[in-house]
C-alpha positions as CSV (number, residue, x, y, z in Angstrom):
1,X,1.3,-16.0,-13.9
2,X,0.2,-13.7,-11.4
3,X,-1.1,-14.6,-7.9
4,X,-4.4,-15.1,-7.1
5,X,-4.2,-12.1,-4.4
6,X,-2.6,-9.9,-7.1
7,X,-5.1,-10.2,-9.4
8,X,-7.9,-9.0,-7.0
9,X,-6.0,-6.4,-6.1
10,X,-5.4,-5.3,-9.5
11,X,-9.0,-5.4,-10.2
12,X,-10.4,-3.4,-6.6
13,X,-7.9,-0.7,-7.9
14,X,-9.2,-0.7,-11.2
15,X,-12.8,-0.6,-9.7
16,X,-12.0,2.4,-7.8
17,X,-10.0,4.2,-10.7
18,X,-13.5,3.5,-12.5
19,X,-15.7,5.4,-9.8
20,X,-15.2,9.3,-9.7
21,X,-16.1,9.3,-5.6
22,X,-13.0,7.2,-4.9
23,X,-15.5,4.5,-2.9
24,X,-16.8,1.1,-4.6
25,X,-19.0,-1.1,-2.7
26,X,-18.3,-4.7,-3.6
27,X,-20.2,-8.1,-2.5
28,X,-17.4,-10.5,-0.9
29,X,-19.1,-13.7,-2.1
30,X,-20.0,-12.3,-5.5
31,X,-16.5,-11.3,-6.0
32,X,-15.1,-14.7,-4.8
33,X,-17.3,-16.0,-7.6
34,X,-16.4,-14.1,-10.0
35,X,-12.2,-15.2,-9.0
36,X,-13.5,-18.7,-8.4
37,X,-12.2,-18.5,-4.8
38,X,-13.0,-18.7,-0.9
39,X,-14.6,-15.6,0.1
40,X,-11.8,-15.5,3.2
41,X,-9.4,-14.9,0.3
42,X,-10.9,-11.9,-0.5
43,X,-11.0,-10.9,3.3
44,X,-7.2,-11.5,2.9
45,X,-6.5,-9.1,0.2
46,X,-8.7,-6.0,1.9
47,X,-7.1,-6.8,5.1
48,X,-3.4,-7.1,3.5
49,X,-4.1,-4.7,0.8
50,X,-6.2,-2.0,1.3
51,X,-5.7,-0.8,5.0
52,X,-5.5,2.3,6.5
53,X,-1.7,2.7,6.4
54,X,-1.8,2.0,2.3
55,X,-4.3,4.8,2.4
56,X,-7.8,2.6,2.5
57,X,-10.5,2.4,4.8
58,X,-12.7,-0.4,4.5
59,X,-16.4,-1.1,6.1
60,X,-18.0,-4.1,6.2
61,X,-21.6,-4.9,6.5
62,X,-22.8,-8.6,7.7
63,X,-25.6,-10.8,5.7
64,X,-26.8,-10.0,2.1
65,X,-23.6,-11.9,1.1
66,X,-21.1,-9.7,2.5
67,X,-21.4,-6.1,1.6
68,X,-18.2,-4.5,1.5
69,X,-17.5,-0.7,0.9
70,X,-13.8,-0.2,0.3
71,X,-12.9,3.9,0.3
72,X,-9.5,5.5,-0.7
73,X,-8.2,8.0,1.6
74,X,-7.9,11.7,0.4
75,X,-4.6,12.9,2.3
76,X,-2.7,16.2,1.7
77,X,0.8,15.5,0.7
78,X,2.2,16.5,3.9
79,X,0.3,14.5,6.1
80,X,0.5,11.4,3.8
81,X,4.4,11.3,4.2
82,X,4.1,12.2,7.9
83,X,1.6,9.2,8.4
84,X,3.7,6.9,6.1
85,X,7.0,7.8,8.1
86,X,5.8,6.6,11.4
87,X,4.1,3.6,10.0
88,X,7.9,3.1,8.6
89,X,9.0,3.5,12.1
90,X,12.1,2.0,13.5
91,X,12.5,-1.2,12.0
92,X,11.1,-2.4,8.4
93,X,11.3,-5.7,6.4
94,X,12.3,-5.5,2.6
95,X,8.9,-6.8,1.5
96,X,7.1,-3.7,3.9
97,X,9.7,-1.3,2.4
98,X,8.8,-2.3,-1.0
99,X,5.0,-2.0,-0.5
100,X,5.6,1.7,1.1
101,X,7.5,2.4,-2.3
102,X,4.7,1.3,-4.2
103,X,1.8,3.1,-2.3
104,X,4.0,6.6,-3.0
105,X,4.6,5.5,-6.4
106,X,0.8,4.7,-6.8
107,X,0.0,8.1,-5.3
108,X,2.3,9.9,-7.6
109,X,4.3,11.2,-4.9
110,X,6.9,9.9,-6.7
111,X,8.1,8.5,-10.1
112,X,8.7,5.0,-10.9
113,X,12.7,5.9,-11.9
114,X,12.7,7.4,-8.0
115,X,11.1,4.4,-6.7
116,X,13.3,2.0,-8.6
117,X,15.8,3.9,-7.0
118,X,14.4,3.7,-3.5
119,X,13.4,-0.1,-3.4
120,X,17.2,-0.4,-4.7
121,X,19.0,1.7,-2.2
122,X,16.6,-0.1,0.6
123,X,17.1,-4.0,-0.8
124,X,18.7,-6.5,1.2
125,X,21.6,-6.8,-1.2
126,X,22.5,-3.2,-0.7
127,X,22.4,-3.1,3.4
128,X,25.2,-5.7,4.9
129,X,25.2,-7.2,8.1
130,X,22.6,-8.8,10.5
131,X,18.9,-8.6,9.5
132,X,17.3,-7.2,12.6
133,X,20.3,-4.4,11.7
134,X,19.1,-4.2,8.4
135,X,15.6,-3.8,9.0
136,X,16.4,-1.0,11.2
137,X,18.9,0.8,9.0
138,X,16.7,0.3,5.6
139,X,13.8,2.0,8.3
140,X,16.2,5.0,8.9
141,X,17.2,5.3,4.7
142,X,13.4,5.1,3.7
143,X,12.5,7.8,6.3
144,X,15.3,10.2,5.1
145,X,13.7,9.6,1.6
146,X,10.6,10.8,3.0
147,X,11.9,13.3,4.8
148,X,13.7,14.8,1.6
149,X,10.5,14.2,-0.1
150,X,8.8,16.3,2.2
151,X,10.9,19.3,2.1
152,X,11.3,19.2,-1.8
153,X,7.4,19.7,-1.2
154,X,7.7,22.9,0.8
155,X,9.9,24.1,-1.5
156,X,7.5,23.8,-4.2
């Protein structure tokens, strides 16, 4: 069964898919109802989730139970790999790396055969030696990715 935290995830996305100006305005306690949870674990998932560097901004009002508008970014292309390769920056955990993978995936920057074949080339299991090592050459890999991604772009 899923996690709790993936479920509202699943359904914020699927809100925002629904609205055509890529913004939904949510209630934080009416949506921990609704999950039969705390309201903090909804504050977890926007704050984990849906942050700048995935490409969300989120503003949140106090009172009336918690008035939250979530909004997903509009980047060009360009910028949105250039923004993604410095959040990458020099070192990255497996878990981050995968999440990265995901947000370009989700964005259609790329396919899910290329980012099976990313989150592969990237997983601990392919990179040998000590961690902090491997964090920074799996940070190094992914930003060649991008960089190649990026210049199949201006070639297009």
């Amino acid at each position: 069964m899923a996690k709790m935290s993936d479920l509202i995830e699943v359904f914020i996305k699927e809100l925002l898919e629904d609205s055509l100006g890529e913004i939904v305005e949510i209630q934080r306690n009416e949506l921990a109802g609704y999950f039969k949870c705390a309201p903090s674990q909804i504050n977890y998932v926007l704050s984990t989730r849906f942050s700048v560097d995935r490409g969300y901004l989120i503003e949140s009002q106090r009172g009336g139970g918690g008035s939250i508008k979530i909004i997903r970014l509009e980047l060009e292309e360009e910028d949105f790999l250039t923004r993604i390769m410095r959040e990458v920056g020099d070192s990255i955990t497996q878990l981050k790396a995968e999440q990265t993978v995901d947000l370009l995936k989700e964005r259609e920057v790329i396919t899910g055969r290329e980012a099976n074949l990313m989150k592969s080339a990237s997983a601990d299991r392919s990179l040998i030696g000590p961690v902090n090592l491997r964090n920074q050459l799996r940070a190094n890999l992914l930003k060649n990715m991008l960089v190649t991604l990026k210049e199949k772009e201006g070639e297009e």
